[in-house]
DOMARVO-836685 format. One record per residue (C-alpha): x, y, z; residue in one letter. Coordinates in Angstrom, 2 decimals, padded with zeros to 5 digits. Layout:
! DOMARVO-836685
<vexkol u="X" v="Y" w="Z" type="a"/>
...
END
This chain:
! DOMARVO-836685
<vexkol u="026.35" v="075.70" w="080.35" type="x"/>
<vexkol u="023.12" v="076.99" w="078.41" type="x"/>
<vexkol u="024.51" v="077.70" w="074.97" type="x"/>
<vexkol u="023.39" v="080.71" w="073.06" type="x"/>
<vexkol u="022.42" v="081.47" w="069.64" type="x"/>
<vexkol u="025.17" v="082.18" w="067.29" type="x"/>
<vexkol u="025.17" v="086.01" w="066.42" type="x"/>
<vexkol u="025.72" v="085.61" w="062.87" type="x"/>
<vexkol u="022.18" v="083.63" w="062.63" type="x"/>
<vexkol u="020.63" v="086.51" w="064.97" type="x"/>
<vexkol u="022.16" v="089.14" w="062.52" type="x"/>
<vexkol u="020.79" v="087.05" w="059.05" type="x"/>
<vexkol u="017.36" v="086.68" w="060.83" type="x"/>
<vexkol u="016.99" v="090.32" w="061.82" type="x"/>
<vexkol u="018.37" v="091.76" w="058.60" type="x"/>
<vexkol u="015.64" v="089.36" w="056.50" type="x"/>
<vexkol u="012.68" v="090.35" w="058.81" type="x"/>
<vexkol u="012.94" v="093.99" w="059.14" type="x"/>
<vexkol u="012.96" v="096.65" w="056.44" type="x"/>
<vexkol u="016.33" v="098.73" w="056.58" type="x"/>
<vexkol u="016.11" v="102.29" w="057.01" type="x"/>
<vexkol u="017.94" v="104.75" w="055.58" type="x"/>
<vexkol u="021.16" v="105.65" w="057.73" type="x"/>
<vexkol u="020.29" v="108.23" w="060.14" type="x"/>
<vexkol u="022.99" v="109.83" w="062.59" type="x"/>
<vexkol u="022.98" v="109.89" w="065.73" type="x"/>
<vexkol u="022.63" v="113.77" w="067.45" type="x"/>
<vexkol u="025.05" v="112.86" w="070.26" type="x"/>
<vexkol u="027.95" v="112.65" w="067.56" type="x"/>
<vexkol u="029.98" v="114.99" w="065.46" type="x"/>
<vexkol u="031.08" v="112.87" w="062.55" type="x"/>
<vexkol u="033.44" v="115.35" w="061.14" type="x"/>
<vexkol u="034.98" v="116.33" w="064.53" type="x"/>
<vexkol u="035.41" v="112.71" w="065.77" type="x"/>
<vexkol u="035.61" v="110.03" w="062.47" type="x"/>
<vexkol u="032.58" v="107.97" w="063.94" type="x"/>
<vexkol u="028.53" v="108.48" w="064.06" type="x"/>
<vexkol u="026.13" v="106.00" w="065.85" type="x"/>
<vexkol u="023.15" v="104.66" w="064.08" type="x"/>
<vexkol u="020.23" v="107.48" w="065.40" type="x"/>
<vexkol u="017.25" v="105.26" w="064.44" type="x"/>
<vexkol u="015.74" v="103.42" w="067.46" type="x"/>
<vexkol u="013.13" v="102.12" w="065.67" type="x"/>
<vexkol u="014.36" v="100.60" w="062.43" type="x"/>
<vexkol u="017.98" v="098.26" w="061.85" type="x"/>
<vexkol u="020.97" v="099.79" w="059.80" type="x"/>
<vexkol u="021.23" v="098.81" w="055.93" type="x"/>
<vexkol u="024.05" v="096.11" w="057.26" type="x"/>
<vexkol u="025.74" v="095.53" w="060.46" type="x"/>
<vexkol u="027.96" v="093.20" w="062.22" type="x"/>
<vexkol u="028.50" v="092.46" w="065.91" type="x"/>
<vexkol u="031.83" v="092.93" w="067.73" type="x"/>
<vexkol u="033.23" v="089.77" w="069.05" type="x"/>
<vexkol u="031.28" v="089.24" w="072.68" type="x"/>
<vexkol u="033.56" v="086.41" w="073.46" type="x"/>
<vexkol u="037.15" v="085.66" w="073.97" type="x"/>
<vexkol u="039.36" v="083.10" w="072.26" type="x"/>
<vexkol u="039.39" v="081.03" w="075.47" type="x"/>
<vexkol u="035.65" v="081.02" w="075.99" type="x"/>
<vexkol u="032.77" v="078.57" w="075.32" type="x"/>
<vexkol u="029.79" v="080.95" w="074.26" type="x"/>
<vexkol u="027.32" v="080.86" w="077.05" type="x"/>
<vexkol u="025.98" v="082.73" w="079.95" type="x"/>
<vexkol u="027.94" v="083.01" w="083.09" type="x"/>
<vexkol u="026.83" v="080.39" w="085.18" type="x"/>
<vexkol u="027.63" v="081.32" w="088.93" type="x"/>
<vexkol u="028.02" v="077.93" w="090.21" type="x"/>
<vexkol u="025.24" v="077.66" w="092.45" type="x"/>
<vexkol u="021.50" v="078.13" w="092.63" type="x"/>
<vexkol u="019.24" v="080.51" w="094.66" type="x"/>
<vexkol u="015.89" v="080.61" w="095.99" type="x"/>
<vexkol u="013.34" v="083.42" w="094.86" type="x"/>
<vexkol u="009.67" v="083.02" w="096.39" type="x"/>
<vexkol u="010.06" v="079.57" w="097.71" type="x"/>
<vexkol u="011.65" v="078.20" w="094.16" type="x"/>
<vexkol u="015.48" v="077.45" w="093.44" type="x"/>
<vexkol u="017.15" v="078.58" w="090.52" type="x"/>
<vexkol u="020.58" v="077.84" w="088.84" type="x"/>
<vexkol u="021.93" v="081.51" w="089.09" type="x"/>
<vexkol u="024.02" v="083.08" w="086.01" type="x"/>
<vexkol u="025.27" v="086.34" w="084.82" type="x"/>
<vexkol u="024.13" v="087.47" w="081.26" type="x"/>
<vexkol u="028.40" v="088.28" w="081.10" type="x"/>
<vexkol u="031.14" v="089.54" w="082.63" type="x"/>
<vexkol u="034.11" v="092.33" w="082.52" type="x"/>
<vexkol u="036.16" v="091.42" w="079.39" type="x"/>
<vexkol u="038.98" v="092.88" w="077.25" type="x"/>
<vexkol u="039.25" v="091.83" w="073.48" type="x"/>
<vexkol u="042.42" v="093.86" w="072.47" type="x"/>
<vexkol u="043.10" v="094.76" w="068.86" type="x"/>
<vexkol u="039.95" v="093.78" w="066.90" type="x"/>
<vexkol u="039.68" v="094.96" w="063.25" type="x"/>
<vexkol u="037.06" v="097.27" w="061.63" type="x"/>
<vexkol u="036.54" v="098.91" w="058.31" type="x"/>
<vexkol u="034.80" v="102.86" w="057.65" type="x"/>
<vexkol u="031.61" v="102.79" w="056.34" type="x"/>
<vexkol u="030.44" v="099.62" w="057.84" type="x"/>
<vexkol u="028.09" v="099.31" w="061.02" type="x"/>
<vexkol u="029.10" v="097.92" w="064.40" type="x"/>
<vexkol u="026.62" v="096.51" w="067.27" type="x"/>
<vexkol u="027.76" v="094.91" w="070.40" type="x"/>
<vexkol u="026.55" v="094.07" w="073.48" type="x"/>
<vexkol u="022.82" v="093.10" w="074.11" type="x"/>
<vexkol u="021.65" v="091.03" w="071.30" type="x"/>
<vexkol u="019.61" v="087.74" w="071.80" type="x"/>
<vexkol u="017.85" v="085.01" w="069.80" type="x"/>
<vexkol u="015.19" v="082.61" w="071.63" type="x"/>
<vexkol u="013.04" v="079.96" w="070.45" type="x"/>
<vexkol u="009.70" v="081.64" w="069.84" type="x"/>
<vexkol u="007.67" v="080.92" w="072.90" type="x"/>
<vexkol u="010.25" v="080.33" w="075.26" type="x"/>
<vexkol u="011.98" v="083.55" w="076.55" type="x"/>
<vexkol u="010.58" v="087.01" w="076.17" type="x"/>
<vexkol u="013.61" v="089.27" w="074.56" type="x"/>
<vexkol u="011.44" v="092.24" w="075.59" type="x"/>
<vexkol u="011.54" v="091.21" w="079.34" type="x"/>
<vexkol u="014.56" v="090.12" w="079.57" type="x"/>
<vexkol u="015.99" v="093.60" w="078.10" type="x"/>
<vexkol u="014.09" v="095.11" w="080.39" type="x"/>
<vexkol u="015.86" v="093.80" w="083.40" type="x"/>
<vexkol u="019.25" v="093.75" w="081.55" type="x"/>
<vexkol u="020.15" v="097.17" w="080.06" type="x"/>
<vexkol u="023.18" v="098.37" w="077.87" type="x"/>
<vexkol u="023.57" v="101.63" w="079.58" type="x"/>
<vexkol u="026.16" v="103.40" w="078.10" type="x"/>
<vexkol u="028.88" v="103.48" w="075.39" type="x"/>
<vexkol u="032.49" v="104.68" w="075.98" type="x"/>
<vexkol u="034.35" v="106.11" w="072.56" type="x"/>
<vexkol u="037.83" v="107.55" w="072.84" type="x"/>
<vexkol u="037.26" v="108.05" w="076.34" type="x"/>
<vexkol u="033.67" v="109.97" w="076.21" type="x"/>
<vexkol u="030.24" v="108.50" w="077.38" type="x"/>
<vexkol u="027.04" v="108.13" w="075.18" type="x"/>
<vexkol u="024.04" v="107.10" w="077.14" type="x"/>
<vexkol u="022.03" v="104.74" w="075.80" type="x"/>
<vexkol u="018.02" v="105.16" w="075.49" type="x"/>
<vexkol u="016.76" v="102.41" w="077.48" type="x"/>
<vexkol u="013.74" v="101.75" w="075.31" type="x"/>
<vexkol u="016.02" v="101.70" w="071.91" type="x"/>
<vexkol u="015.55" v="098.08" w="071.60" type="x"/>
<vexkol u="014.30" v="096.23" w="069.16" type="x"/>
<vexkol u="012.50" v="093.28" w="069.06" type="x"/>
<vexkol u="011.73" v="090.99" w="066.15" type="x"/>
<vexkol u="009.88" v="087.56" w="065.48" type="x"/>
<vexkol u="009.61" v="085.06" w="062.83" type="x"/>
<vexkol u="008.02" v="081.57" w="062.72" type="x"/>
<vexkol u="010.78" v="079.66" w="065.26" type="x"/>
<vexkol u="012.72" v="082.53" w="066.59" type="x"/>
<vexkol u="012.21" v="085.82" w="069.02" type="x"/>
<vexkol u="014.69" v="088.10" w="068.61" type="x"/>
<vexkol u="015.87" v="091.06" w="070.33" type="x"/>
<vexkol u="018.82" v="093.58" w="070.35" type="x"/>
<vexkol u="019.75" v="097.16" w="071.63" type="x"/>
<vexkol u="019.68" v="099.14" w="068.59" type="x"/>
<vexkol u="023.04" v="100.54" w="069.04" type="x"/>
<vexkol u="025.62" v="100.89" w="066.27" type="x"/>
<vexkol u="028.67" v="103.23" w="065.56" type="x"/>
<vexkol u="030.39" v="103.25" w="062.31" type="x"/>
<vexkol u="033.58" v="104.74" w="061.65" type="x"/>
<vexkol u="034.56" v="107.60" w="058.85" type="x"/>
<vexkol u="037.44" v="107.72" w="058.81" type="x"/>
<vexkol u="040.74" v="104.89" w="059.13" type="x"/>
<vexkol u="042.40" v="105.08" w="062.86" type="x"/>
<vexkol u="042.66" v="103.55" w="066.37" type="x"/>
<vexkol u="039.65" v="103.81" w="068.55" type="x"/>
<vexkol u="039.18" v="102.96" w="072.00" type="x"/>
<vexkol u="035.46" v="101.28" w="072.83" type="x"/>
<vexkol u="033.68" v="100.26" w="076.00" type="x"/>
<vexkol u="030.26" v="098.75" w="075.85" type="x"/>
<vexkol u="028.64" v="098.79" w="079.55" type="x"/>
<vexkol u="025.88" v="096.65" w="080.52" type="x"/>
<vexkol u="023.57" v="096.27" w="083.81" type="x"/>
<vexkol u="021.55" v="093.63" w="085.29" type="x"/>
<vexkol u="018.77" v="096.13" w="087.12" type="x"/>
<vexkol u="016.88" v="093.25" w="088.27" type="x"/>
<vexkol u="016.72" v="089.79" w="088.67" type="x"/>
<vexkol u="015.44" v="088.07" w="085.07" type="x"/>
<vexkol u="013.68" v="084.16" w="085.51" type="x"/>
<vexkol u="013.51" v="082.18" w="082.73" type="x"/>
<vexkol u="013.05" v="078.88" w="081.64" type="x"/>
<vexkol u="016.34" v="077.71" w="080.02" type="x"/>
<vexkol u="015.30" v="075.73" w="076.21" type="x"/>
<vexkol u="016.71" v="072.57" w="075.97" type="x"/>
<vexkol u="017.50" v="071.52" w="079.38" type="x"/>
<vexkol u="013.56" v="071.58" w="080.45" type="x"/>
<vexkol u="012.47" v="068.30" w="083.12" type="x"/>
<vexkol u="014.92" v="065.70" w="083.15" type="x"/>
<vexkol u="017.37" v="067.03" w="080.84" type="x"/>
<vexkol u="018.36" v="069.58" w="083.05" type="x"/>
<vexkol u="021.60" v="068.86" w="084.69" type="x"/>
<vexkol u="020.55" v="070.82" w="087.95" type="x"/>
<vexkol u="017.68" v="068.94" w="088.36" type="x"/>
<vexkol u="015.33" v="072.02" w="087.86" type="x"/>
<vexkol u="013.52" v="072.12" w="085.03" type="x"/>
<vexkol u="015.45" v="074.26" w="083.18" type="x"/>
<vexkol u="014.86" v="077.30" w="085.87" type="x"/>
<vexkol u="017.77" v="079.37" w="085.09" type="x"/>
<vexkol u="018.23" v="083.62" w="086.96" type="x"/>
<vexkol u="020.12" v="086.35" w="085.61" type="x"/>
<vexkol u="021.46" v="088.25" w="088.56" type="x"/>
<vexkol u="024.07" v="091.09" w="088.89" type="x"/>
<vexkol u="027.53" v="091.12" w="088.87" type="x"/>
<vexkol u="029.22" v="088.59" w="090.96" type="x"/>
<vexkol u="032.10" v="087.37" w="088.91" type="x"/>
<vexkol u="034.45" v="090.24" w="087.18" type="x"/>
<vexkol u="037.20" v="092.36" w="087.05" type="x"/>
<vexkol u="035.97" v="094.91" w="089.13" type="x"/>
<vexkol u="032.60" v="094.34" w="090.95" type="x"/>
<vexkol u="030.78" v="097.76" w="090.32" type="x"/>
<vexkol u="027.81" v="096.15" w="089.56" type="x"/>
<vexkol u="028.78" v="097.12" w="085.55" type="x"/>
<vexkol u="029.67" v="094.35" w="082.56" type="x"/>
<vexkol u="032.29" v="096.14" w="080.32" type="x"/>
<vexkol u="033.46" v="094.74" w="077.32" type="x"/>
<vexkol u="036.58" v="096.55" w="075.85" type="x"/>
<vexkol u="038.07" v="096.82" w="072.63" type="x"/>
<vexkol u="040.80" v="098.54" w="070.87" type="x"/>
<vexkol u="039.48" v="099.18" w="067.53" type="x"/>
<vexkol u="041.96" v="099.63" w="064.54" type="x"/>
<vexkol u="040.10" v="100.99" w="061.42" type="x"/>
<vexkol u="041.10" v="100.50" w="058.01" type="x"/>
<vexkol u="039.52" v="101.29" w="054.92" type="x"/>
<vexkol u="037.96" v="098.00" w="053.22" type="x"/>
<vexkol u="039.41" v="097.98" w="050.00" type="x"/>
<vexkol u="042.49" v="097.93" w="052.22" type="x"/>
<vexkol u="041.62" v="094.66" w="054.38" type="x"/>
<vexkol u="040.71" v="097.04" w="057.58" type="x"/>
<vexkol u="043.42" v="097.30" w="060.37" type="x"/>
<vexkol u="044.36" v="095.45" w="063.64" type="x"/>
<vexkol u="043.79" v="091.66" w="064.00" type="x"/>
<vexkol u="039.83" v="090.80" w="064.39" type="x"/>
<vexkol u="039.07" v="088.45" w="067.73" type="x"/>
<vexkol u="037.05" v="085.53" w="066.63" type="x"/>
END
């Protein structure tokens, strides 16, 4: 399976090579009527941010790889999914602090383009407490430094106010992505192609609508209180 960054090292290299912003709310979201505001910025990063878990207790983190390959213009590919339909349960957060999920990828610098790849593979929307927030398509942000490109939908929510929230992050795979997988380039390549790898759309999930949805329950605490719920790992 072709292993992906870890997103704490994404987060540390973002946060060091962009200049934070002041926080700017989002105009899709009444704080005071619903305890939450997304980050409104497209163009800059929160002061400091954390992703949501993206994988489950059970899982290696990875791709999806679809267990076979495909041809595309007379060249096979090993076919995966960027990820699939999951539900995290209870996963704790604090007020005050910023949340990102979905969408965020670090590359060895010269390998894959973040800004192609989020072009085929969009975060389209954002479920809270059971109401939809479209996401701008061309809110993402990407970043390089001397070994790294990085890249992320600049989407955050933060929460006012301690309670339980219900969150759904959806995702879409608009068109095929090829890439060249690092690591497993010529013979170290397991499939025997050169590290050819293909993000395609849904095949393997809960529901095949053609949609990845990653679910959480949120329970909100206030920090000084140790937050609320039990955070997924």
């Amino acid at each position: 399976m072709l292993q992906r960054f870890g997103l704490a090292g994404l987060m540390a290299l973002m946060i060091a090579a962009a200049s934070a912003g002041t926080d700017v709310l989002a105009r899709a979201t009444n704080s005071n009527d619903e305890g939450f505001e997304f980050w409104g910025n497209c163009s800059r990063l929160p002061n400091s941010f954390e992703f949501l878990p993206i994988y489950l207790g059970s899982e290696s983190p990875g791709f999806v790889d679809l267990g076979k390959s495909v041809v595309i213009a007379n060249t096979s590919y090993r076919a995966l999914q960027y990820t699939r339909d999951k539900e995290f349960g209870a996963v704790r957060a604090v007020t005050g602090r910023w949340y990102g999920g979905m969408g965020a990828d670090q590359w060895p610098v010269g390998t894959v383009d973040p800004g192609r790849q989020f072009t085929a593979f969009r975060v389209t929307d954002w479920e809270l407490d059971g109401i939809r927030y479209p996401i701008d398509p061309d809110c993402v942000l990407t970043l390089s430094t001397d070994s790294s490109a990085l890249g992320l939908y600049n989407v955050f929510v933060r929460f006012t106010e301690p309670g339980v929230h219900r969150l759904r992050i959806f995702g879409r795979q608009f068109t095929n992505f090829t890439f060249y997988a690092p690591f497993v380039l010529g013979p170290a390549d397991p499939f025997g192609l050169d590290g050819r790898r293909v993000f395609m759309r849904e095949q393997i999930g809960d529901v095949l609508d053609d949609q990845f949805v990653h679910s959480y329950e949120l329970h909100v605490g206030r920090e000084e209180d140790g937050g609320g719920g039990v955070r997924q790992q």
